[in-house]
TORDREN-768932 format. One record per residue (C-alpha): residue in three letters; x, y, z. Coordinates in pm, whole numbers, plus 50000, padded with zeros to 5 digits. Example, Ala and Ser with C-alpha at 12.3 -4.5 7.8 and 13.67 -1.06 7.14 Angstrom:
% residues 2
ALA512304955050780 SER513674989450714 
//
This chain:
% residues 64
UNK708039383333300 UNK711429379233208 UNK712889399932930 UNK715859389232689 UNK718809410232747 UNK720819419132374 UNK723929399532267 UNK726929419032099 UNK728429404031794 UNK730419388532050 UNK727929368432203 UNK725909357931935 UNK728959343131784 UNK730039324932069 UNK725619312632130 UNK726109303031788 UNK729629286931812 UNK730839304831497 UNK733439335131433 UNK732809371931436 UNK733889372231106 UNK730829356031023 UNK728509375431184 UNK729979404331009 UNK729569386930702 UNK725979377130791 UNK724999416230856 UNK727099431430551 UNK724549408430352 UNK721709420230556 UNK720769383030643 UNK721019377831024 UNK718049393731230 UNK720189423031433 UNK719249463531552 UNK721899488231540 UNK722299507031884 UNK724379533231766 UNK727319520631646 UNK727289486731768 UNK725189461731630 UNK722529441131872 UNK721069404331880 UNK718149388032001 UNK718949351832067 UNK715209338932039 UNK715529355531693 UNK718929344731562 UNK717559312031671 UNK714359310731496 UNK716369327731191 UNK718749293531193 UNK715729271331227 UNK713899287330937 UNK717279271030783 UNK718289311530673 UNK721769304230747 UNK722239278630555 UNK720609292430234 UNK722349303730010 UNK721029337829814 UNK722099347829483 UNK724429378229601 UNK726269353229834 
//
């Protein structure tokens, strides 16, 4: 079996095509699925992915 190696904030952004800046965004709000190693924050992509076909990204919550 396989297993899925961790993305930086780097990554993710570019698997997602978006900026950094909106990652950061995303985890000062608490809203994208991430683990803090340390200091530097991890990603799944399976989960990010599943998180953005929930439609979780999109939604808007009332402390946007």
């Amino acid at each position: 079996m396989m297993t899925e190696r961790w993305l930086s904030v780097d990554e993710i952004a570019q698997h997602l095509g978006i900026s950094k800046e909106t990652v950061y965004r995303w985890l000062e709000r608490g809203k994208i699925p991430a683990h803090r190693v340390g200091k530097l924050w991890k990603f799944k992509a399976s989960e990010v992915d599943e998180w953005i076909l929930r439609g979780e990204a999109a939604s808007r919550s009332a402390h946007a």
